[in-house]
VOBA-1610 file (N, C-alpha, C; in pm, whole numbers, padded with zeros to 5 digits, always signed):
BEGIN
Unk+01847-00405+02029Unk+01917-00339+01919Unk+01838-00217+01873Unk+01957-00144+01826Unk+01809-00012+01770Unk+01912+00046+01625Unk+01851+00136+01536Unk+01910+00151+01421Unk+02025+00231+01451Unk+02104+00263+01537Unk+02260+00351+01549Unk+02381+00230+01617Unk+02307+00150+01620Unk+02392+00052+01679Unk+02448-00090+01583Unk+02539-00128+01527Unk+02600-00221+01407Unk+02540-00350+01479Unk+02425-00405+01357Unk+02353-00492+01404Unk+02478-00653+01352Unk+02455-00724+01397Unk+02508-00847+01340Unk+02385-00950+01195Unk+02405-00916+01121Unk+02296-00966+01028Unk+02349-01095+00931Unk+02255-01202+00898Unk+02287-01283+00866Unk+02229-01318+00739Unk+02272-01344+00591Unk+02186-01316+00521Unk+02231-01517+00428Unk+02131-01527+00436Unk+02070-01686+00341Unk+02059-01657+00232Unk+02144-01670+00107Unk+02079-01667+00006Unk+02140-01539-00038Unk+02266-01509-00094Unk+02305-01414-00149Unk+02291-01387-00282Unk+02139-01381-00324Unk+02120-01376-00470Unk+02090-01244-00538Unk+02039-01226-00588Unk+01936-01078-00654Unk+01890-00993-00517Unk+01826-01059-00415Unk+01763-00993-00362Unk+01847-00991-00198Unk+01884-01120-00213Unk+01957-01120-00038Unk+02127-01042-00059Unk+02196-01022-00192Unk+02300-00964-00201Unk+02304-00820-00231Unk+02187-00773-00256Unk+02201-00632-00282Unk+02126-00557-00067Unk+02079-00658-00028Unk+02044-00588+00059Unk+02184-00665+00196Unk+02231-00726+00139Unk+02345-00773+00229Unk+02480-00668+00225Unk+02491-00606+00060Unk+02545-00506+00033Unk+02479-00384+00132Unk+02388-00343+00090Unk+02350-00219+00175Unk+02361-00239+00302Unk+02376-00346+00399Unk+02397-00294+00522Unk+02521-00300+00577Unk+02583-00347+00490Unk+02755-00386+00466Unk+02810-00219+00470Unk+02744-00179+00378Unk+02774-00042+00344Unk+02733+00070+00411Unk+02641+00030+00523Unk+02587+00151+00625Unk+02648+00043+00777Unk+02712-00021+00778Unk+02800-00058+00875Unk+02787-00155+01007Unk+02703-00241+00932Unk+02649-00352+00989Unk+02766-00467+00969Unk+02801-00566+01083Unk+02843-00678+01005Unk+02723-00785+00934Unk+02808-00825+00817Unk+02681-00919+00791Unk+02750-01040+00704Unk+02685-01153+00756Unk+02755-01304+00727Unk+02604-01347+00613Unk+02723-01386+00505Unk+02615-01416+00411Unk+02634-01611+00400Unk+02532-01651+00403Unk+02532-01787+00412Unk+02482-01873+00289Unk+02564-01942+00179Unk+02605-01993+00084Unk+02649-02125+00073Unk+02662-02186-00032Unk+02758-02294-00069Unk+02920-02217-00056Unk+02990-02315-00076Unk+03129-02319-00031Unk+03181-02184-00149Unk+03180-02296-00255Unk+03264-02200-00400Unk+03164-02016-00379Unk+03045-02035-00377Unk+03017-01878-00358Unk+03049-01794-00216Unk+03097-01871-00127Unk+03121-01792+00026Unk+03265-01795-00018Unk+03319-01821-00026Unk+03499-01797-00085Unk+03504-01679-00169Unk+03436-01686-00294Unk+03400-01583-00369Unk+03390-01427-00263Unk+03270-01457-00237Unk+03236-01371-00135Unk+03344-01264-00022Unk+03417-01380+00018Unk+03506-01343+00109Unk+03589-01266+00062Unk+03636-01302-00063Unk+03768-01297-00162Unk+03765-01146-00239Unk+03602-01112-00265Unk+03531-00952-00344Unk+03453-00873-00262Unk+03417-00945-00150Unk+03269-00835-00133Unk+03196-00865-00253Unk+03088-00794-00224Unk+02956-00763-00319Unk+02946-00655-00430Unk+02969-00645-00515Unk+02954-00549-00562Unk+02801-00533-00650Unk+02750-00402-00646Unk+02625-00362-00657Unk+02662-00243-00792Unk+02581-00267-00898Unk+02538-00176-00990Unk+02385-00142-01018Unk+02371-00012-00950Unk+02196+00004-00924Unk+02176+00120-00962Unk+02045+00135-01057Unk+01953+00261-01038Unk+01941+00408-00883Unk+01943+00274-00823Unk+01876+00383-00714Unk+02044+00405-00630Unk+02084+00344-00583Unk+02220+00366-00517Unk+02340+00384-00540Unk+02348+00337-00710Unk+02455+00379-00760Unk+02565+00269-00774Unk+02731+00251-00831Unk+02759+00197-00808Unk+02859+00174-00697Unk+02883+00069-00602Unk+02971+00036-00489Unk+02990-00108-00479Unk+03105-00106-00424Unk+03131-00222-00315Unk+03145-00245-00192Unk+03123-00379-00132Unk+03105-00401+00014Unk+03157-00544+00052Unk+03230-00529+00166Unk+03331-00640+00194Unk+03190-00684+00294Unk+03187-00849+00334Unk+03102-00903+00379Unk+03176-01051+00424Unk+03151-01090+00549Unk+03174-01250+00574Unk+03119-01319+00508Unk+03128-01475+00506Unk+03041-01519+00434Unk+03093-01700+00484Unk+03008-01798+00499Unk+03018-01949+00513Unk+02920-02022+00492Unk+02923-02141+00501Unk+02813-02248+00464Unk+02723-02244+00537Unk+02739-02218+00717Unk+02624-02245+00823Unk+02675-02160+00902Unk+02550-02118+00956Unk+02586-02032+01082Unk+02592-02086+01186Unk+02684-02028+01258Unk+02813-02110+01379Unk+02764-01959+01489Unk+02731-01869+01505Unk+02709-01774+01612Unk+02578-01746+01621Unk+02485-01650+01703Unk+02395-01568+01715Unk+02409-01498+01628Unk+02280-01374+01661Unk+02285-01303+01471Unk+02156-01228+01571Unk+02136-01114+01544Unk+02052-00995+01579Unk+01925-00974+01462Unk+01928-01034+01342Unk+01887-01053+01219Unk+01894-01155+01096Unk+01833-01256+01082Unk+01854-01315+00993Unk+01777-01343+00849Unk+01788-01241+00753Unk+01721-01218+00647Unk+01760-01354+00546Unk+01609-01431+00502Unk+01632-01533+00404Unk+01551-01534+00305Unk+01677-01557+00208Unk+01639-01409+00062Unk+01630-01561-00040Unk+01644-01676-00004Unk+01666-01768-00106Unk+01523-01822-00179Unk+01540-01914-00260Unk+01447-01932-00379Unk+01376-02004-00310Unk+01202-02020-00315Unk+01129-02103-00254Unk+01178-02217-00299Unk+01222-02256-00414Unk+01244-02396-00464Unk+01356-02464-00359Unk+01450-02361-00325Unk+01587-02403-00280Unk+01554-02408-00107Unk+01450-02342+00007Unk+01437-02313+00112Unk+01459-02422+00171Unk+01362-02550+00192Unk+01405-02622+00287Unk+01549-02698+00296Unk+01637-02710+00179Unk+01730-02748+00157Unk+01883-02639+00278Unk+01843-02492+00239Unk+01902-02395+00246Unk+01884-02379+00404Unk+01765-02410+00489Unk+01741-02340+00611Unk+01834-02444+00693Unk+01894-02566+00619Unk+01979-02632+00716Unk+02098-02604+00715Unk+02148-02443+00676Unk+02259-02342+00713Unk+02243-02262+00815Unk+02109-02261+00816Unk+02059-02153+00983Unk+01998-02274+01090Unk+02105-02344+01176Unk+02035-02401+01278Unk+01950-02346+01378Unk+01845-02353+01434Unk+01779-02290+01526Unk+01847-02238+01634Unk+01972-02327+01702Unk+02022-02361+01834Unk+02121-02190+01746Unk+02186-02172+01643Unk+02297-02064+01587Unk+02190-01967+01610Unk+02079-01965+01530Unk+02003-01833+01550Unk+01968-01753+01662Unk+01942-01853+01806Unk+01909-01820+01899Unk+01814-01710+01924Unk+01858-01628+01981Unk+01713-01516+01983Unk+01704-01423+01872Unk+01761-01432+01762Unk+01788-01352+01582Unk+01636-01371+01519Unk+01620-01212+01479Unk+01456-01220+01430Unk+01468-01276+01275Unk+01366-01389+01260Unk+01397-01436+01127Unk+01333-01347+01040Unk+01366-01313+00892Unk+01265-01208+00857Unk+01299-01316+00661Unk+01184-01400+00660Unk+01191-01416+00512Unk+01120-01324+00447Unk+01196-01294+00264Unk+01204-01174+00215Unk+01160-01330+00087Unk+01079-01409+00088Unk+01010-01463-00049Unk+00887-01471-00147Unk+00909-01538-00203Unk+00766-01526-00272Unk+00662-01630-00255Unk+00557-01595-00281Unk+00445-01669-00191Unk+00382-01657-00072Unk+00283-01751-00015Unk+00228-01748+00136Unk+00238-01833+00223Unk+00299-01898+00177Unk+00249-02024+00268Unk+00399-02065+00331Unk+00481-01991+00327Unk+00648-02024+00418Unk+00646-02009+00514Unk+00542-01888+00604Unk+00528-01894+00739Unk+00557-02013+00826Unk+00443-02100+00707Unk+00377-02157+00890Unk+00518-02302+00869Unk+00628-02304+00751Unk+00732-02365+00754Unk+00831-02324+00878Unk+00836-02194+00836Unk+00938-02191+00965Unk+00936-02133+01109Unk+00763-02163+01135Unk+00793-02133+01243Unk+00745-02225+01308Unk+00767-02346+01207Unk+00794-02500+01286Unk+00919-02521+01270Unk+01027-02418+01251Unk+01162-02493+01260Unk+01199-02380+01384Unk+01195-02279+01375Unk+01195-02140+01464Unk+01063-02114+01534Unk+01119-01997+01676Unk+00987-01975+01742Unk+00892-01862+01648Unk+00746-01940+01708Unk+00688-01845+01618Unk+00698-01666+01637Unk+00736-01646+01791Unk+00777-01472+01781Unk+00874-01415+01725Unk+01003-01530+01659Unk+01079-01478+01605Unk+01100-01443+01442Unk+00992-01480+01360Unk+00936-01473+01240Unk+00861-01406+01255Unk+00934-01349+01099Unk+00849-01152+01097Unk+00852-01163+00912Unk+00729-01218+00851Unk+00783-01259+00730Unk+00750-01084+00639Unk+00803-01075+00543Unk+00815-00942+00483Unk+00834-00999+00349Unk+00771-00854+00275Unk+00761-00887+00128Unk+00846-00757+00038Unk+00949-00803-00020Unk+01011-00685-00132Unk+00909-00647-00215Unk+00927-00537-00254Unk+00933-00468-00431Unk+01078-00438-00449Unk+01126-00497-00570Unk+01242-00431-00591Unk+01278-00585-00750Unk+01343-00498-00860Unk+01434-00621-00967Unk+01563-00564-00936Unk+01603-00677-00893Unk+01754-00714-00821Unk+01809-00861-00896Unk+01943-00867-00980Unk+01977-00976-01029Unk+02093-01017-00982Unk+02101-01142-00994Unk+02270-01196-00899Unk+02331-01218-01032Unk+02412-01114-01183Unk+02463-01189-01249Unk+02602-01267-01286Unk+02650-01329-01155Unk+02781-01381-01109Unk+02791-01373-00908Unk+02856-01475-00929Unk+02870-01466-00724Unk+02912-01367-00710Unk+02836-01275-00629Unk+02907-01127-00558Unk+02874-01047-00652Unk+02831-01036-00763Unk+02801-00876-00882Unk+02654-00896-00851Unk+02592-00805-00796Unk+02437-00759-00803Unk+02449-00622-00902Unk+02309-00639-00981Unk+02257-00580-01064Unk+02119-00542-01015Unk+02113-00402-00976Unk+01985-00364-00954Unk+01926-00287-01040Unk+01808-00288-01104Unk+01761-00225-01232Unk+01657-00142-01155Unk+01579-00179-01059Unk+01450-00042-01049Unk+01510+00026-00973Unk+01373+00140-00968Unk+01453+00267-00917Unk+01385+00285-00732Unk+01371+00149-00733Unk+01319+00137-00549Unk+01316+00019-00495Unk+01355+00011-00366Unk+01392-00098-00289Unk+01296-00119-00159Unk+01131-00146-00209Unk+01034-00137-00052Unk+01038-00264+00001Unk+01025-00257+00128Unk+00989-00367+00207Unk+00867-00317+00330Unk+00799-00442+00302Unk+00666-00446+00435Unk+00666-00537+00483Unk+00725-00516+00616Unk+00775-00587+00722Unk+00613-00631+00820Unk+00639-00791+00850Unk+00509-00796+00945Unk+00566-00903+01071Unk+00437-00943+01085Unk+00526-01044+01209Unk+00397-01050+01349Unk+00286-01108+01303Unk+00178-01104+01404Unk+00241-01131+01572Unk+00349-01221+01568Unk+00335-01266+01717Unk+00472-01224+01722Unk+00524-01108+01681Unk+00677-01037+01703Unk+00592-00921+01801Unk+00742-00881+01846Unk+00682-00769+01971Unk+00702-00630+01855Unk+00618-00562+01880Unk+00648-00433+01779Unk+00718-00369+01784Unk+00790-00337+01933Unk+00932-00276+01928Unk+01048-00340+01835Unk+01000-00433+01832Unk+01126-00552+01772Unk+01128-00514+01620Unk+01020-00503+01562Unk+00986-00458+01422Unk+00984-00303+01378Unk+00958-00247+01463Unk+00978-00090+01440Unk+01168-00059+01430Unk+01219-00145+01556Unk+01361-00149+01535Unk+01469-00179+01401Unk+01396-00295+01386Unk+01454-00354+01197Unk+01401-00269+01108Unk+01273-00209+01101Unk+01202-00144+01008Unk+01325+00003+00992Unk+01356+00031+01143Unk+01425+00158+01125Unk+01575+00122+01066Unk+01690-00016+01098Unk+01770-00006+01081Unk+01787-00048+00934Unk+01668-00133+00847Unk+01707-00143+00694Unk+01667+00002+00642Unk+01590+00113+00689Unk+01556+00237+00650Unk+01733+00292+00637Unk+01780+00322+00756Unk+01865+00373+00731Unk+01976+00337+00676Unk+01994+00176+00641Unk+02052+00122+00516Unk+02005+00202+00361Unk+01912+00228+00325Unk+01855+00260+00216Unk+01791+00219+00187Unk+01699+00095+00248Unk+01623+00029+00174Unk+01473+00044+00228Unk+01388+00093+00178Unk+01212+00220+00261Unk+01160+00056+00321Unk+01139+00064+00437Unk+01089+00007+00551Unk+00952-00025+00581Unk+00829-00036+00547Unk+00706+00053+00641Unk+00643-00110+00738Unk+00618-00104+00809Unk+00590-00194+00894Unk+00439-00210+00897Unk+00377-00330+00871Unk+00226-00372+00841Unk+00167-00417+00960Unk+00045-00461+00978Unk-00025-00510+01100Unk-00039-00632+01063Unk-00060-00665+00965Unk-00136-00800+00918Unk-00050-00893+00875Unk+00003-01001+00910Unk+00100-01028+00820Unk+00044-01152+00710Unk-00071-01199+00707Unk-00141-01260+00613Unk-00182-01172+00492Unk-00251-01054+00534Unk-00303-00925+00427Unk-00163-00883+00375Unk-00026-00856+00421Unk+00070-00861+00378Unk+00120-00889+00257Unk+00120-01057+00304Unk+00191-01152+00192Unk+00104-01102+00079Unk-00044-01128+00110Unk-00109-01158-00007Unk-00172-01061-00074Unk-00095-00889-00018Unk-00105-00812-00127Unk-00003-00796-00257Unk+00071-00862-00170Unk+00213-00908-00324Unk+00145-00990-00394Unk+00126-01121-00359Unk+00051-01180-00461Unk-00037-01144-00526Unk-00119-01057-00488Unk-00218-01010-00611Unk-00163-00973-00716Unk-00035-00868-00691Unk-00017-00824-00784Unk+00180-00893-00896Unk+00207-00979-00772Unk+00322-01089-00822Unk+00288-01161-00900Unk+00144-01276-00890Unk+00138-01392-00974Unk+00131-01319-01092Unk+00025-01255-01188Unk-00037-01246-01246Unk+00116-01239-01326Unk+00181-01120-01307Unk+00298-01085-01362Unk+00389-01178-01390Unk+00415-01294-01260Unk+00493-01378-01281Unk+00449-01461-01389Unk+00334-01538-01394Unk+00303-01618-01458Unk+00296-01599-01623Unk+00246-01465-01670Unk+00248-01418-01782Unk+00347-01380-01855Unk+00444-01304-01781Unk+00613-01248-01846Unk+00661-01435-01851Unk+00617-01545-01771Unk+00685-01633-01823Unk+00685-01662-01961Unk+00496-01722-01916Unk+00455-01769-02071Unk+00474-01708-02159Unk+00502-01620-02158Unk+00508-01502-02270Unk+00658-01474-02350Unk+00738-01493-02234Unk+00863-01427-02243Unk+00859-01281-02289Unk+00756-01178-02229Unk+00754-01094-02259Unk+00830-01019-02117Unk+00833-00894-02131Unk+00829-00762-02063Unk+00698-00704-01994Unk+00664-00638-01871Unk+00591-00569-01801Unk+00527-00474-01922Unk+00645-00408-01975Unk+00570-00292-02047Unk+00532-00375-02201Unk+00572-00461-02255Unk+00521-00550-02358Unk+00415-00577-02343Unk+00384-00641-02199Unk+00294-00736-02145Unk+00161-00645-02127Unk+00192-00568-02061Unk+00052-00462-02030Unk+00002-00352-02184Unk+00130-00383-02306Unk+00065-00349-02416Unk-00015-00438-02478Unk+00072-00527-02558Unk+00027-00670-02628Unk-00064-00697-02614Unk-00036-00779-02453Unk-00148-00875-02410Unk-00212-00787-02261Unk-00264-00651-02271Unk-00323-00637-02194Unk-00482-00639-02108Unk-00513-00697-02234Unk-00673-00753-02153Unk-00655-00905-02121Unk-00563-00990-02134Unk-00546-01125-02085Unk-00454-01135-01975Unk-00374-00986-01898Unk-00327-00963-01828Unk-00460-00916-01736Unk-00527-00820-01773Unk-00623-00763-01685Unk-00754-00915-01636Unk-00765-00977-01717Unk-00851-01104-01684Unk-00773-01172-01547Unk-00649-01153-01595Unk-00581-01253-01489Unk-00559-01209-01371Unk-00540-01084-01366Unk-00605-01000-01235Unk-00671-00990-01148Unk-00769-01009-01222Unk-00987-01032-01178Unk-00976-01136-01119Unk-00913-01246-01160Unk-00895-01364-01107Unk-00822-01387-01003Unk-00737-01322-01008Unk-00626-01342-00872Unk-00680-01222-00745Unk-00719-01173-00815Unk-00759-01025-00681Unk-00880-01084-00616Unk-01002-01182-00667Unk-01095-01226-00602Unk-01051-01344-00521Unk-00927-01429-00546Unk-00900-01523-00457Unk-00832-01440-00364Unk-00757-01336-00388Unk-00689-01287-00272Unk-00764-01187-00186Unk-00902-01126-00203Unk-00945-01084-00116Unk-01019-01157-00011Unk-01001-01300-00006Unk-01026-01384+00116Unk-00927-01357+00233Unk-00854-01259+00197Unk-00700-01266+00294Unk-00721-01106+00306Unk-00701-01040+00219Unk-00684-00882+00218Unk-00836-00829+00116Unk-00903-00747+00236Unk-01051-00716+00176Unk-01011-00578+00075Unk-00917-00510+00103Unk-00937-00419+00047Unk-00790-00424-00099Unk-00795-00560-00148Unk-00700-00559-00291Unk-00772-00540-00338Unk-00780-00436-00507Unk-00812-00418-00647Unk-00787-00446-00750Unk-00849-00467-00862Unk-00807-00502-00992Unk-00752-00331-01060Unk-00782-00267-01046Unk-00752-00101-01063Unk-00610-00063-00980Unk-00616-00127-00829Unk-00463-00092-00783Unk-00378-00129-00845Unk-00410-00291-00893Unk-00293-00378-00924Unk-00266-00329-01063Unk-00333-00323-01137Unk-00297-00214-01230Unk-00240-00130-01266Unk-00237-00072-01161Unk-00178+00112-01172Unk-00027+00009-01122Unk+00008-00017-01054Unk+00146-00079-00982Unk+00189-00122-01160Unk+00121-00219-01226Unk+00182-00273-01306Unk+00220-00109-01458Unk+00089-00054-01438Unk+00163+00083-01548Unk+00303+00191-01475Unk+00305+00178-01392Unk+00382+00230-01277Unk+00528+00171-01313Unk+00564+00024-01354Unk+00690-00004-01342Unk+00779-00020-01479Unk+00880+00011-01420Unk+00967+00037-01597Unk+00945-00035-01662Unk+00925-00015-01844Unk+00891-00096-01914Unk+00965-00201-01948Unk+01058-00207-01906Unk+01195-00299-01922Unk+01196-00414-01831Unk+01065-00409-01719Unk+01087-00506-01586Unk+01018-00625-01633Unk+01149-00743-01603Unk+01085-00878-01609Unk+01078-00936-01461Unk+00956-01036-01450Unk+00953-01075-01317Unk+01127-01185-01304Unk+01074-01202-01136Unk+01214-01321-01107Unk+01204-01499-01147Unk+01032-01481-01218Unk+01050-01585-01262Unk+01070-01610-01400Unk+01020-01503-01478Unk+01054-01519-01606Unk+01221-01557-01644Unk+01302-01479-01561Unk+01436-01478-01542Unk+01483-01596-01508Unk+01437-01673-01429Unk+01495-01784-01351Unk+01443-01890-01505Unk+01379-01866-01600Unk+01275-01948-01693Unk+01419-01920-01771Unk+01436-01803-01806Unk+01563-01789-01924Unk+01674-01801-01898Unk+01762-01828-01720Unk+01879-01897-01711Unk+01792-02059-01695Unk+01722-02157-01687Unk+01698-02217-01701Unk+01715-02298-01579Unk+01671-02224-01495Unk+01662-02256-01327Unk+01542-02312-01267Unk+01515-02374-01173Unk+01342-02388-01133Unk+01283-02309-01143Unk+01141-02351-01180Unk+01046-02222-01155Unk+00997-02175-01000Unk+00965-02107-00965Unk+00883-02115-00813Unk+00735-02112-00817Unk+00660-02176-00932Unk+00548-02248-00987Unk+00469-02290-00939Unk+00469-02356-00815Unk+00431-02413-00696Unk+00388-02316-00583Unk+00506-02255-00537Unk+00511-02124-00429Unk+00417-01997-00518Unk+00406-02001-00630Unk+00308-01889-00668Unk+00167-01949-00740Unk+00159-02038-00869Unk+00026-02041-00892Unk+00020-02162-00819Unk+00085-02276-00766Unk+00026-02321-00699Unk-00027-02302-00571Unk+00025-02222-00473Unk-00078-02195-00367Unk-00195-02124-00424Unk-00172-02019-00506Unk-00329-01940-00588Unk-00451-02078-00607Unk-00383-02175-00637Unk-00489-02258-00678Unk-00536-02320-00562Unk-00448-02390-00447Unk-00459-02411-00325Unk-00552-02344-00249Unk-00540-02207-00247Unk-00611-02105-00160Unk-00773-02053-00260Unk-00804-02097-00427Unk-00931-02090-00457Unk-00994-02194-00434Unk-00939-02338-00419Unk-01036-02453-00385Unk-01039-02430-00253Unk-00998-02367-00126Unk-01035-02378-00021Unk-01149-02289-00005Unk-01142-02165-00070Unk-01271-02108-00084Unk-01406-02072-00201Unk-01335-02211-00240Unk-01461-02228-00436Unk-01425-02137-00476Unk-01342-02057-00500Unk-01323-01962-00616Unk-01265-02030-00755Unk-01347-02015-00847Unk-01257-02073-00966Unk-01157-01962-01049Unk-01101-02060-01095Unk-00936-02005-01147Unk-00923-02056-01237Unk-00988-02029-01350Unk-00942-02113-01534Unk-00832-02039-01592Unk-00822-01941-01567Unk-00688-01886-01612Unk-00563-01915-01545Unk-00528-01898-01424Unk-00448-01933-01348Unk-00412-02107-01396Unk-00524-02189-01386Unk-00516-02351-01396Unk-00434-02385-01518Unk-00483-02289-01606Unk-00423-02332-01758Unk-00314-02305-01764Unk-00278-02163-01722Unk-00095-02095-01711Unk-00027-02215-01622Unk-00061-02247-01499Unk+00024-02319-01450Unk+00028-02484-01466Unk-00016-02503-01524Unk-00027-02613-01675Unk+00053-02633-01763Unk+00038-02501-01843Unk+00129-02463-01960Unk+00259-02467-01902Unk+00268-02404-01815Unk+00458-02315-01743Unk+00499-02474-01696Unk+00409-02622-01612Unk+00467-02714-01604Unk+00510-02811-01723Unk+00399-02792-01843Unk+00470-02886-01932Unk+00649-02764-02009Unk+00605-02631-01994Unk+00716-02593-02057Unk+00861-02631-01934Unk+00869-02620-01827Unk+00958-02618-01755Unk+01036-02781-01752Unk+00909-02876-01757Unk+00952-03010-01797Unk+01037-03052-01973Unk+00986-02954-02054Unk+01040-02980-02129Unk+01186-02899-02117Unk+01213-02792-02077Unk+01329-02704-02068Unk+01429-02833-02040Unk+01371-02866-01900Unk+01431-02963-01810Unk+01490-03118-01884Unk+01461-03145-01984Unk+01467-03235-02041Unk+01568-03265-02133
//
């Protein structure tokens, strides 16, 4: 496949993040089967997607859509909630995917080495968004920032294979750049994901609240997360991650704070809990991190209650 040619794409998880980019390739002329529960693939079928965004403006896009995938697929982007994944990947059978490059678009590190015990490992190419993208109704995406990056990796993918996808979500609209590392990857998001996630929870604040208010208990939490994550990526900062966080509209809440205020799972686990996972493997201590994801379990238990 190469980017002038209408890829067949398959997208898991038509939420915030898998429906606005299921939209965009809908809309630069890809087919693409979005894979759902029943009542939202009907939906689906019935509207297309419609997208209200900063950066692209507003449109709609007609899209297939069913419970499991029943064909091959040239691409299969899985955009769903760590909480919801293993439940969800039994819509993408291995035997349907066949030779389709898997490319999860989640949060956290540690999903790799999930699916590429369900899939071959050359066909996982895991990649990390920047982008606030909201699903608010089946099929209405709401995109609020004013950029849509992805860093695409995939150690044991062939690089033609990745330069190819890199080029055909480019010319969807959505900036592409293709990484070497795909461990240094993941876990330059996380440096600068948890901290954010975990704090706009507890907080119920805002990015730009957050980095006013409480910005030296934001910057602590930093220090903390940037030294566990440079066991993975030598060259993360407490100064980069920084500048990223003065950098984004003041209005940006993470996807978990959000998922905290429709009153959805947290992905709590997939973020400070691997952080904590990955400092006891290398003695790094984490008193800040330990306590937030402490706090966020007794609050989520009580939500839950």
């Amino acid at each position: 496949m190469n980017d002038s040619t209408p890829w067949t794409v398959a997208v898991l998880g038509p939420g915030g993040v898998g429906g606005l980019l299921a939209a965009l390739l809908a809309r630069a002329g890809h087919r693409v089967i979005c894979l759902a529960r029943e009542t939202t693939a009907a939906t689906l079928l019935r509207t297309g997607i419609s997208v209200h965004s900063t950066q692209f403006g507003d449109f709609t896009a007609a899209v297939e859509a069913g419970t499991e995938l029943i064909e091959p697929v040239d691409l299969c982007l899985i955009t769903c909630k760590q909480t919801a994944l293993e439940a969800a990947l039994r819509r993408v059978p291995p035997a349907a995917v066949d030779n389709g490059l898997i490319v999860p678009l989640l949060n956290g590190v540690e999903h790799p080495d999930l699916l590429c015990r369900r899939y071959r490992t050359e066909l996982v190419a895991p990649a990390v968004i920047r982008v606030e993208s909201t699903r608010i109704a089946p099929g209405v995406i709401e995109h609020g920032s004013p950029f849509t990056d992805i860093d695409l990796a995939g150690d044991a993918v062939p690089p033609k294979r990745l330069d190819a996808t890199a080029a055909m979500l480019n010319a969807a609209g959505a900036h592409t750049k293709v990484q070497p590392d795909q461990t240094a990857t993941l876990w330059r998001k996380m440096s600068f994901l948890a901290p954010m996630a975990l704090l706009t929870t507890r907080h119920g604040l805002s990015i730009g609240e957050l980095r006013t208010a409480r910005r030296q208990e934001l910057l602590e939490l930093v220090e903390e997360t940037t030294a566990i994550s440079r066991a993975f990526a030598a060259e993360i900062n407490t100064d980069a991650v920084m500048r990223v966080y003065d950098d984004f509209p003041p209005e940006t809440k993470s996807s978990m704070q959000r998922d905290a205020e429709a009153g959805r799972p947290l992905e709590l686990d997939a973020i400070g809990g691997a952080l904590l996972r990955a400092a006891d493997r290398h003695a790094t201590q984490a008193p800040i991190i330990r306590r937030l994801v402490t706090e966020l379990t007794v609050l989520a238990r009580s939500a839950a209650a």
